[in-house]
C-alpha positions in Angstrom: -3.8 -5.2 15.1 -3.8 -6.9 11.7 -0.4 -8.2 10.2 -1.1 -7.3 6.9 0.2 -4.2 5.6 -1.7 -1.3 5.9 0.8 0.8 4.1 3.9 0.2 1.8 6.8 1.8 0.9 8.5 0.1 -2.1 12.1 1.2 -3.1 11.0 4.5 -2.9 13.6 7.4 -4.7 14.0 10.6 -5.3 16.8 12.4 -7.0 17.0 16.5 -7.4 18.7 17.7 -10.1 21.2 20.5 -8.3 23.4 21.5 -11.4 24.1 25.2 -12.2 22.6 27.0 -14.7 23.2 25.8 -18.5 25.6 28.6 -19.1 27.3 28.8 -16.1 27.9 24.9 -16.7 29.4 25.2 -20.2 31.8 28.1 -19.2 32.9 26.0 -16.7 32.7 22.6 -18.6 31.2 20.6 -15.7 27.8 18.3 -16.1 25.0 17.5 -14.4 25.0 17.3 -10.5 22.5 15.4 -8.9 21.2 14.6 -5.2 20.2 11.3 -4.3 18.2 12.3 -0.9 16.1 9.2 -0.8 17.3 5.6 -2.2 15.6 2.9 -2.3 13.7 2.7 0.8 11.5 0.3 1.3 9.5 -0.5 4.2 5.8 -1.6 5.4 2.9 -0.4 8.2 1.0 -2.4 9.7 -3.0 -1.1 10.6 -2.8 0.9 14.0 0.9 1.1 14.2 3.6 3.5 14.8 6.2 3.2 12.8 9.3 5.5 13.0 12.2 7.1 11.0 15.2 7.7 12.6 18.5 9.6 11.2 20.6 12.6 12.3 19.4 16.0 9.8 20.1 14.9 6.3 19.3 11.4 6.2 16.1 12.4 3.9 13.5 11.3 6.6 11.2 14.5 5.7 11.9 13.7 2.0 10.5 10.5 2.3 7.2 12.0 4.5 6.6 14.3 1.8 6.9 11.9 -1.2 4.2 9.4 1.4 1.8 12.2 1.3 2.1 13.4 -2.2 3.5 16.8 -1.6 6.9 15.4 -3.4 6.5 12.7 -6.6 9.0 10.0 -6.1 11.2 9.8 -9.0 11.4 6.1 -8.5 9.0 3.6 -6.6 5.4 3.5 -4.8 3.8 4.0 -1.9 0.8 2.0 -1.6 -2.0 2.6 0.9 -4.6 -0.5 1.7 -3.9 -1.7 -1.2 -4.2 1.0 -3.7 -1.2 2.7 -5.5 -0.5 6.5 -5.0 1.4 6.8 -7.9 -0.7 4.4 -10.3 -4.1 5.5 -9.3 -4.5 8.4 -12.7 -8.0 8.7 -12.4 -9.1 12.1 -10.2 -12.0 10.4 -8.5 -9.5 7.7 -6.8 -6.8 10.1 -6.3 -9.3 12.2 -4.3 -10.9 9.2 -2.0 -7.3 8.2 -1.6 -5.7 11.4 -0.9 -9.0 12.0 1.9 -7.3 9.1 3.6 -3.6 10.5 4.6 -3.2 13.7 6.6 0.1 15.4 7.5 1.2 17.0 10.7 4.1 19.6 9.9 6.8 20.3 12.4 6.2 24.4 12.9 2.7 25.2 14.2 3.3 28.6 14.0 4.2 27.9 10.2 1.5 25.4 9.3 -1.3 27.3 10.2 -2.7 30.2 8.0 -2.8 33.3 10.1 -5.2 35.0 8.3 -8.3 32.0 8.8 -9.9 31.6 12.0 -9.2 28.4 13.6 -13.3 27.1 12.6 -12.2 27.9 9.1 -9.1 26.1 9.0 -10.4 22.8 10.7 -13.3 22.9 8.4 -11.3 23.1 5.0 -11.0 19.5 5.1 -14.6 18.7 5.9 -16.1 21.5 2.7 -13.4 20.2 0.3 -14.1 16.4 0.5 -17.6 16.7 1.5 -17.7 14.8 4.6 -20.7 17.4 6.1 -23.5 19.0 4.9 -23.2 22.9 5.5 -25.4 23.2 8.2 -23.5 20.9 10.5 -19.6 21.8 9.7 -19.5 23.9 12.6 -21.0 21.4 14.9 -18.6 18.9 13.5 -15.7 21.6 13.6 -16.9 21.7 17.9 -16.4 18.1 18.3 -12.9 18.2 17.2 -11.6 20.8 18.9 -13.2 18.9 22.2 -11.3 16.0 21.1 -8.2 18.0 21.0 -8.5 19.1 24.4 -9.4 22.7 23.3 -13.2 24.3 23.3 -15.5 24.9 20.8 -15.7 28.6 21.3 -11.8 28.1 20.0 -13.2 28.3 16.4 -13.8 32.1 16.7 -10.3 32.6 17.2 -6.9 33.2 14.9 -3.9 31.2 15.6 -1.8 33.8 17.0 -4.0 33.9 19.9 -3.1 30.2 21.0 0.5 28.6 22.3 2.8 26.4 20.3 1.4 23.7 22.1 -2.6 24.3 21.6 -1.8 25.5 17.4 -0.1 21.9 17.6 -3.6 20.3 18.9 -5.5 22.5 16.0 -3.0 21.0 13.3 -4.1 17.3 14.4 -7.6 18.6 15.0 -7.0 19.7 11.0 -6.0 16.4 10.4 -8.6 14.4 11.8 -11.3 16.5 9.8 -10.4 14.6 6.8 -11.8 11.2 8.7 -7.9 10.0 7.5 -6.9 6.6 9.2 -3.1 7.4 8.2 -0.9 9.9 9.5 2.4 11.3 9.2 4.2 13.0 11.4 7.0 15.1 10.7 8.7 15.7 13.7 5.6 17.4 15.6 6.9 18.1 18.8 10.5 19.2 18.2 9.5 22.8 18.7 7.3 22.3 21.6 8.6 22.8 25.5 9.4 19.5 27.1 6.5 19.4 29.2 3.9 20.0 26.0 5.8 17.8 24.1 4.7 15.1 26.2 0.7 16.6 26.1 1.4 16.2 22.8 2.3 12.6 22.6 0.0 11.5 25.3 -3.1 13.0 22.7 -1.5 11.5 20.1 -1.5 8.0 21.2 -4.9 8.0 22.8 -6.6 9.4 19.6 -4.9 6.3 18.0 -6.0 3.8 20.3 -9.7 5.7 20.1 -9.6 6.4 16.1 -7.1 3.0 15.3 -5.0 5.6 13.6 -2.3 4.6 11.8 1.3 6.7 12.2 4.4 7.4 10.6 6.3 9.2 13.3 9.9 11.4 11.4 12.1 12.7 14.8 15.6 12.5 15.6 14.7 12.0 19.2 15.2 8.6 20.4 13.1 9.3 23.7 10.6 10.4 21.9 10.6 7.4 19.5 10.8 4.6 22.0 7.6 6.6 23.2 5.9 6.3 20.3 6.8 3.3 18.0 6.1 -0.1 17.8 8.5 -0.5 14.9 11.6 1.9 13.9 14.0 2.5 10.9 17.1 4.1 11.4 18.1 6.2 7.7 21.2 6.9 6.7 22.3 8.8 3.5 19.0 8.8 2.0 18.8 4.9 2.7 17.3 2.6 6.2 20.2 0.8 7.5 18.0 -1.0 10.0 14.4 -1.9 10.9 13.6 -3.7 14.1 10.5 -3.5 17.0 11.6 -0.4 19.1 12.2 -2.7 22.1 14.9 -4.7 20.5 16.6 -1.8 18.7 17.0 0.2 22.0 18.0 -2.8 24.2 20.2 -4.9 20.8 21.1 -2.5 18.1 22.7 -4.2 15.2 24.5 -1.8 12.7 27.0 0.3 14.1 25.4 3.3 13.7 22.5 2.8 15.3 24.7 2.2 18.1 26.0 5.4 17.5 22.8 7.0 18.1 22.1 5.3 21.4 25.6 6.3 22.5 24.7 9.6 22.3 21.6 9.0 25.2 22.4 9.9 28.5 22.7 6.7 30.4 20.4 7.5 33.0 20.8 3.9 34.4 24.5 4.8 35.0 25.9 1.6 33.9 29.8 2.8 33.4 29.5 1.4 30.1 31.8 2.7 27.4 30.4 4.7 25.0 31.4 5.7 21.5 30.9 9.7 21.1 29.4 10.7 17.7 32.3 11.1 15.3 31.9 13.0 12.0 29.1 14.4 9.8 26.8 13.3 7.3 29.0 13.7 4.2 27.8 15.0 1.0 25.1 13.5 -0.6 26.3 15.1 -4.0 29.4 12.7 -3.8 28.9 10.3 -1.9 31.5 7.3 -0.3 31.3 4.7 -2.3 30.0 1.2 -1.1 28.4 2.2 2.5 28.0 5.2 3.1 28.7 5.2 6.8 32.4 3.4 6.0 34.2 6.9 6.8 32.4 6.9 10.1 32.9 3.6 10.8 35.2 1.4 12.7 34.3 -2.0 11.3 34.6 -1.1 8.0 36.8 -2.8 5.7 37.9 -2.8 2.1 34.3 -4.6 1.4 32.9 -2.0 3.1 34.4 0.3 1.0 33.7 -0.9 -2.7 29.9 -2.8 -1.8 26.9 -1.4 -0.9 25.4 -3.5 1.8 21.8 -5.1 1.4 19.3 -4.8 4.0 19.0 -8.1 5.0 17.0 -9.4 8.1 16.6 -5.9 9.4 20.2 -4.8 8.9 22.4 -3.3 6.0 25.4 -3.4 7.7 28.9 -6.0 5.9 29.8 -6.5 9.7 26.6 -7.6 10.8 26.7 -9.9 8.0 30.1 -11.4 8.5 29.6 -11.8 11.9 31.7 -9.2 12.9 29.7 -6.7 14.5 27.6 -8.5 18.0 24.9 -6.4 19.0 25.6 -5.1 22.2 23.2 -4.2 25.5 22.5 -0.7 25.6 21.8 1.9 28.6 18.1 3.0 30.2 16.6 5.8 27.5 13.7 7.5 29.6 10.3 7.9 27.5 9.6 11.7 26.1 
């Protein structure tokens, strides 16, 4: 695995405008309201990794998935992929080759697939539109990946309502594969699967990335699932990544106190007696945010600091305590592998 990175995420934003209609505004003499779901993340993916986002529901990890693929402009920052600017690239041609190279797998597979195509039809959209076959051997190519997918080639003749969750999951990578992408992003693929298909699931997808050197970037809120998956992880927060470490020293040392949080919330299957911190509170609203860091009402370290500065992510962590000194990263509890 090269150490140069394949993909980068730099100080990537996006802000929706939320306000109430222009009339209902003036009656009521209020302005503007606006949502900052995604602020300033920046991060970077190496070639054949996994790299996760963490966060409890509206953190903006699918925001930030959507803006990687193009489905959402950023209203600040880039992503870059080997190299080449998303957002700069203006000419067609380049934003084509580019786009060819980045495939998405959605969360639903009962939503992501169109019920009215047969499955050959909707694995070979990709393959017509880009131009990656010759008529003549789409369907043979359409064969191969449904083989690789661990379903048959006589598949193709059916609809999608005719398959599990599990096997409509295995067409939607099948999908993405058609494009001949080498980056992937997955938006919480398995969290409506069974258990027991979730790890299928997982299994395929990390043996098509050691066969295809596919390159990930894995959204879920479940930790077991993560340490599964990723070599690297970022824990989100607000809209913003509080802190980036390899998964094996964010499960075992977790730095910023609510990432700790989130490990709490594991069952300790080790049974260590440890205390553990319950989850306290909510997200708050990301219309009005707390000033400073956003985690401060949540958060027993915080301090007046805390309060009144917003914490840079330095070495990893965007956390005043960690900073200071006065947070020490603590050992956690066993977390079994989804």
């Amino acid at each position: 695995m090269s150490d140069a990175a394949f993909v980068q995420i730099r100080d990537l934003r996006r802000v929706f405008d939320v306000s109430k209609p222009w009339l209902e505004r003036t009656l009521a003499r209020e302005g503007h309201q606006l949502l900052k779901a995604v602020d300033g993340v920046t991060v970077s993916i190496r070639r054949g990794e996994t790299f996760a986002l963490v966060g409890e529901s509206g953190s903006g990890k699918s925001t930030v998935a959507r803006m990687v693929v193009g489905l959402l402009p950023p209203s600040a920052g880039e992503v870059v992929i080997d190299g080449v600017s998303m957002t700069a690239a203006k000419d067609a041609a380049a934003r084509k080759k580019l786009r060819r190279r980045i495939q998405m797998i959605f969360q639903d597979p009962y939503a992501s697939l169109d019920p009215r195509w047969r499955v050959g039809r909707i694995i070979a959209e990709p393959i017509r539109a880009f131009g990656l076959a010759k008529e003549q051997g789409v369907e043979a190519r359409v064969g191969e990946l449904l083989r690789l997918v661990g379903l048959d080639p006589a598949d193709a003749a059916k609809f999608p309502h005719e398959f599990s969750g599990g096997q409509r999951q295995r067409i939607a990578i099948a999908r993405a594969l058609a494009a001949e992408a080498d980056f992937i992003v997955c938006d919480e693929p398995t969290s409506a699967l069974d258990v027991s298909v979730q790890a299928q699931i997982l299994n395929l997808m990390k043996d098509l990335q050691e066969r295809l050197g596919l390159t990930y970037l894995f959204i879920s809120h479940n930790l077991a699932v993560v340490r599964h998956m990723a070599a690297t992880i970022g824990v989100m927060y607000l809209g913003r990544v509080v802190e980036v470490a390899p998964a094996r020293q964010l499960f075992s040392h977790p730095r910023h106190p609510y990432t700790r949080m989130l490990l709490d919330a594991v069952p300790d299957l080790a049974m260590s007696g440890r205390p553990r911190t319950p989850v306290q509170g909510e997200i708050p609203n990301p219309i009005s945010p707390p000033s400073g860091c956003t985690f401060n009402p949540r958060c027993a370290l915080a301090n007046d600091r805390c309060r009144r500065e917003v914490p840079p992510l330095k070495d990893g962590t965007a956390c005043h305590a960690v900073h200071e000194g006065r947070a020490d990263s603590q050992d956690m509890p066993e977390i079994a592998a989804g």
